[in-house]
Backbone bond lengths (Angstrom), bond angles and torsions (degrees), N, CA, C in turn:
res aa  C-N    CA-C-N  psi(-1)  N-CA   C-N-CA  omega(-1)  CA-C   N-CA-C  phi
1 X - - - 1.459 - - 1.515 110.68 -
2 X 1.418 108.31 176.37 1.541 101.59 -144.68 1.946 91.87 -107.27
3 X 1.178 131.93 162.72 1.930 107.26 -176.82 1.568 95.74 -90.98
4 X 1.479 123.02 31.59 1.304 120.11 142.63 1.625 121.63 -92.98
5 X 0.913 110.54 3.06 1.660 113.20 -139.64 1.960 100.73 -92.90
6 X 1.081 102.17 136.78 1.903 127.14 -178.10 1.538 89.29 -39.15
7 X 1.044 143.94 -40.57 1.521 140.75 -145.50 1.389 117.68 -102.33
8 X 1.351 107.81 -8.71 1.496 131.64 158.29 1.545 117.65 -78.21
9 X 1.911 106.85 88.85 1.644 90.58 -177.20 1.555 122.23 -83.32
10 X 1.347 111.47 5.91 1.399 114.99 168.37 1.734 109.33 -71.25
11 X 1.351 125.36 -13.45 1.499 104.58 -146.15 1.090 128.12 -66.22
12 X 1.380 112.45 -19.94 1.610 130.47 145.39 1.257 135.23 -31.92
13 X 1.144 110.88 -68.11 1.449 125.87 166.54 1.524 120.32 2.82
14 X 1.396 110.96 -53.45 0.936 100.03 -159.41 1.789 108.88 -115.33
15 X 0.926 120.74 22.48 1.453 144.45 164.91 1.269 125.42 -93.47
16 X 1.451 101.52 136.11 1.870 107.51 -166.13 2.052 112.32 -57.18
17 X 1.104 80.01 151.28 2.215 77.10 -177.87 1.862 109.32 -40.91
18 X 1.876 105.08 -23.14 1.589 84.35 -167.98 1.155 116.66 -103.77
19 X 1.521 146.18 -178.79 1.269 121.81 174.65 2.010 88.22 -164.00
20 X 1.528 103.32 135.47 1.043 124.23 177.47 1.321 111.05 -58.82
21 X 1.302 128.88 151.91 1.490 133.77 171.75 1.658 109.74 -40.23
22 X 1.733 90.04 -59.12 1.652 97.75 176.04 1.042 137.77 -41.90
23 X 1.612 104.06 -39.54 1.956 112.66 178.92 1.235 111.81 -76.52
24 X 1.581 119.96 -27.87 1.489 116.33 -179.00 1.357 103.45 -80.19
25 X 1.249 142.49 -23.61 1.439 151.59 -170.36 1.972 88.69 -84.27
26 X 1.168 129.19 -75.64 1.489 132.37 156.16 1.586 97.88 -24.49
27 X 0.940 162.34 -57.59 1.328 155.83 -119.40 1.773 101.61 -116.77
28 X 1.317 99.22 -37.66 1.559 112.77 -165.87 2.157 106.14 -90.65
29 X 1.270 82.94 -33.84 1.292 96.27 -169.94 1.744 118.48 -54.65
30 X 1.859 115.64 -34.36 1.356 95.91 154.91 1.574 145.29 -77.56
31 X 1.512 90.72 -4.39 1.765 104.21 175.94 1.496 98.45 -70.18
32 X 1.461 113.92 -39.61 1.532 99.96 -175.96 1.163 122.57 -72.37
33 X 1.122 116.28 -28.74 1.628 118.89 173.58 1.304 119.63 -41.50
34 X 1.819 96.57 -47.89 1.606 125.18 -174.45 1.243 112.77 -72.57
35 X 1.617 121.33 -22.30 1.324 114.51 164.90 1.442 129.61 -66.84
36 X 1.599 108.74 -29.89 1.008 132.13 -151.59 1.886 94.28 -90.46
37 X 1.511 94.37 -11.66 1.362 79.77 -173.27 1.182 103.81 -112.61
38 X 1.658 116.41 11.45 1.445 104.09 -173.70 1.510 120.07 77.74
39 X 1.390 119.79 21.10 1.359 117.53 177.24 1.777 107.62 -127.72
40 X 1.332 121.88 0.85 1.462 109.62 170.67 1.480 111.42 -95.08
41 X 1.090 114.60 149.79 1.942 126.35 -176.64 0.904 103.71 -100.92
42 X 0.948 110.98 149.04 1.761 135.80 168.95 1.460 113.55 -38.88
43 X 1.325 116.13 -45.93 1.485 130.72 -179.14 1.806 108.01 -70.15
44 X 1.292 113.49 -31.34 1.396 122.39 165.34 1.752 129.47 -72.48
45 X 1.695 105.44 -19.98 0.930 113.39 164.50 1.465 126.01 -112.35
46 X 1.085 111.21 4.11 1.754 109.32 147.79 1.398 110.04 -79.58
47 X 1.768 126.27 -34.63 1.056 116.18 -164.72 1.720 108.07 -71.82
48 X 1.622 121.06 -34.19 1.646 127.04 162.57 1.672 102.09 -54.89
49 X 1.456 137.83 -22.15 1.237 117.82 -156.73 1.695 92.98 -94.94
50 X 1.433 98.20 -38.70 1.583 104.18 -175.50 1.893 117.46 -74.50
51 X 1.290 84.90 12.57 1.666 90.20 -174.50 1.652 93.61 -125.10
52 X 1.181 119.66 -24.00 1.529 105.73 163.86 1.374 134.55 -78.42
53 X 1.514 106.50 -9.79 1.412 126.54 -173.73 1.176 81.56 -84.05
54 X 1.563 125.66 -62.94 1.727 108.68 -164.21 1.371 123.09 -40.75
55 X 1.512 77.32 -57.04 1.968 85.80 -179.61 1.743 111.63 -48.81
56 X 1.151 128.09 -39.20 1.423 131.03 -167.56 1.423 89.39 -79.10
57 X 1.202 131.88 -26.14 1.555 109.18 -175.32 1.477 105.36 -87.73
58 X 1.634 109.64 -23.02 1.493 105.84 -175.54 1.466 95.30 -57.23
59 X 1.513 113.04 -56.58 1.463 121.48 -162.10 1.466 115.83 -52.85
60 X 1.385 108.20 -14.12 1.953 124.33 176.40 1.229 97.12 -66.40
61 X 1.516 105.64 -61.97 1.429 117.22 -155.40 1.866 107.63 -47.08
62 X 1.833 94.47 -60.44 1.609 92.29 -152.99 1.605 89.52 -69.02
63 X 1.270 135.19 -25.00 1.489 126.42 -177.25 1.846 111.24 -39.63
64 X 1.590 86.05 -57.98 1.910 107.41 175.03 1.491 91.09 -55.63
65 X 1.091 148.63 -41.84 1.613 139.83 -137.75 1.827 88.99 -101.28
66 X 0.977 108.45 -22.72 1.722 106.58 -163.36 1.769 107.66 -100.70
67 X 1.762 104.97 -17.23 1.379 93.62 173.25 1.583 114.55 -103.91
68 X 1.315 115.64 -15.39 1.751 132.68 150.67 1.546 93.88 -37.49
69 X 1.053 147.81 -48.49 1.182 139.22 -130.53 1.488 113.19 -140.98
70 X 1.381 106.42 4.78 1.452 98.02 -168.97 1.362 91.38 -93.58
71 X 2.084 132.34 -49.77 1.535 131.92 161.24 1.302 122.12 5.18
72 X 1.650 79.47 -79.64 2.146 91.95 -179.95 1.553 119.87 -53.55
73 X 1.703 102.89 -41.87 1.272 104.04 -175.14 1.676 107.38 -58.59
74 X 1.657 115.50 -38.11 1.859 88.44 175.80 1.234 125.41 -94.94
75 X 1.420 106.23 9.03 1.491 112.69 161.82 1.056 132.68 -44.01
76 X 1.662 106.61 -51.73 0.839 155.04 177.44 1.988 109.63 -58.96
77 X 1.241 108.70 -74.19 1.400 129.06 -176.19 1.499 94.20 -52.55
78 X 1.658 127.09 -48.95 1.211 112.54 170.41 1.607 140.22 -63.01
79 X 1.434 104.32 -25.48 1.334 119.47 176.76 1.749 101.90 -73.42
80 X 1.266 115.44 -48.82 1.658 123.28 178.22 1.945 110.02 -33.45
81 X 1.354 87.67 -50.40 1.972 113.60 -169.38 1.430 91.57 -77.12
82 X 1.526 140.08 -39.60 1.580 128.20 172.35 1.550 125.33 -64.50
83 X 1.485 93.51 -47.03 1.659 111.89 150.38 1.064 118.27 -25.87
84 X 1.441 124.42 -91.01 1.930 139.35 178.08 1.025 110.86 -46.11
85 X 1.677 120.64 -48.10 1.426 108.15 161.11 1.831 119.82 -50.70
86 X 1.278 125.09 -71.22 1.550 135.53 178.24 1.739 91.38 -45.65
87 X 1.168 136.86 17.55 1.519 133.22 176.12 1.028 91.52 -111.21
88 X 0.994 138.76 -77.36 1.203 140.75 -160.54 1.550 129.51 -69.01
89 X 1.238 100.61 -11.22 1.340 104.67 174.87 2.127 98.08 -96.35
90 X 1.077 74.54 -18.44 1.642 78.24 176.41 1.803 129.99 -45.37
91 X 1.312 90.59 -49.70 1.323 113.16 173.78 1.144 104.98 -69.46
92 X 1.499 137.83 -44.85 1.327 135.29 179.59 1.148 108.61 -42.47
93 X 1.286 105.41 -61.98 1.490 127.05 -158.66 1.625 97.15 -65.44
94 X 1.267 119.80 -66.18 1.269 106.52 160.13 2.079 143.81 2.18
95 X 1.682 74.17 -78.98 1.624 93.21 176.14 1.614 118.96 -59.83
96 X 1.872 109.28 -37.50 1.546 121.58 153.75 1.177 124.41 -41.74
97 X 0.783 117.89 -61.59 1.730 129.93 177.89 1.569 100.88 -70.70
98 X 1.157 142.75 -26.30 1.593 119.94 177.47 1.523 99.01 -81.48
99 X 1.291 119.70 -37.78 1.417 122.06 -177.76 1.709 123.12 -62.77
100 X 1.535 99.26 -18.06 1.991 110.92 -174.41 1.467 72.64 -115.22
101 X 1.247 142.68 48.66 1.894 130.61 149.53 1.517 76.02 -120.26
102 X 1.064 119.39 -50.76 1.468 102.25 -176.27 1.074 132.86 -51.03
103 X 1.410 109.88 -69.81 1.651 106.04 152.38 1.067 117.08 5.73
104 X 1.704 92.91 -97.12 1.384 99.88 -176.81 1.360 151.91 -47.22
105 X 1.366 108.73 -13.81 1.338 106.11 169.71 1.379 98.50 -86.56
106 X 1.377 125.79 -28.60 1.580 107.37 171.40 1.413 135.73 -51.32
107 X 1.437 105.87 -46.43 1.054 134.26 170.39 2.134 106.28 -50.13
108 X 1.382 97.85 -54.29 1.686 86.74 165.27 1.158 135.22 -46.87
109 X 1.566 97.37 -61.26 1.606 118.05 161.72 1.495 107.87 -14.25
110 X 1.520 94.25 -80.73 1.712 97.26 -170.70 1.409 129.36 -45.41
111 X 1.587 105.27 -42.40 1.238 139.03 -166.95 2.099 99.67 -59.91
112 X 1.425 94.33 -49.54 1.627 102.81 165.51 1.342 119.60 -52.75
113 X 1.435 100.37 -72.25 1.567 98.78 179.59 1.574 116.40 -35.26
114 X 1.453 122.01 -55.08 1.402 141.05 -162.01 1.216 94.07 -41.34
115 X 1.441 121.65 -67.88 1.489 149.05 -175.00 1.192 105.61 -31.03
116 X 1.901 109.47 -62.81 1.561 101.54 -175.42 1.561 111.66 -97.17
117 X 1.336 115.29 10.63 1.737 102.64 157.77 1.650 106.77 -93.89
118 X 1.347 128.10 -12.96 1.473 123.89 161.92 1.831 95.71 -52.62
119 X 1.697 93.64 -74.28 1.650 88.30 -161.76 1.537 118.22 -35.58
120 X 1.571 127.53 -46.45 0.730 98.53 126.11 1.475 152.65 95.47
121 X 1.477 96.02 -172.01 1.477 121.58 174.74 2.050 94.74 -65.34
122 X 1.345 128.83 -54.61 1.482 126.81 179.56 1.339 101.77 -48.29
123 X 1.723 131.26 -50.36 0.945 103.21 177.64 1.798 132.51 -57.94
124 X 1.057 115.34 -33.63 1.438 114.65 -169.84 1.735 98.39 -92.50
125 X 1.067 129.77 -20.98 1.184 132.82 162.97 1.916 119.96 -46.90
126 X 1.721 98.32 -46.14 1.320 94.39 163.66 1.381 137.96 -109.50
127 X 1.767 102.50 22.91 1.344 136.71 163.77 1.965 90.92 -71.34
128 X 1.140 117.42 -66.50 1.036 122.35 -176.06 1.790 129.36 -48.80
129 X 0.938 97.24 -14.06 1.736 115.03 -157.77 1.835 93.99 -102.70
């Protein structure tokens, strides 16, 4: 037999859970030949029926597995895009805030001086008086 051949119940095995219309149509297509010729058994065609059910249940499964999972996934994708946004303003915000530290210590600065050119002006003010 050929390592395509219906009578091989491994032949699966080693193929991913999904399978295109085409490959199962490719896959099915020498049993039909073999039907046609009167050479597949009964025992060969439960074993294609019991191997298409699998596959259709695999194909249940990851369907169920892909909509479990698709939610989170834009949960996710949305939180990512709030993220990059809150990044980027980050740095803004950043560069703001080093620039109002500046300020502010200027703003002390002055605020000092003021203080002791008041003191001061009171002093000679009540030099004057």
């Amino acid at each position: 037999p050929s390592p395509t051949s219906i009578t091989n119940p491994h032949k699966y095995s080693y193929r991913p859970p999904l399978y295109s219309a085409k490959d199962i149509l490719t896959d099915l297509r020498p049993t039909h030949n073999r039907y046609e010729e009167g050479v597949v058994t009964i025992e060969q065609m439960e074993d294609v029926k019991r191997q298409e059910e699998r596959m259709e249940k695999q194909l249940r499964d990851v369907q169920t597995e892909n909509k479990r999972l698709a939610e989170p996934l834009k949960r996710a994708e949305a939180e990512v895009a709030v993220l990059e946004r809150k990044m980027g303003n980050y740095g803004k915000d950043k560069v703001s805030l080093a620039n109002t530290k500046t300020r502010l210590t200027i703003c002390q600065k002055e605020l000092e001086d003021l203080k002791w050119e008041n003191e001061v002006l009171q002093l000679r003010f009540k030099k004057v008086q």
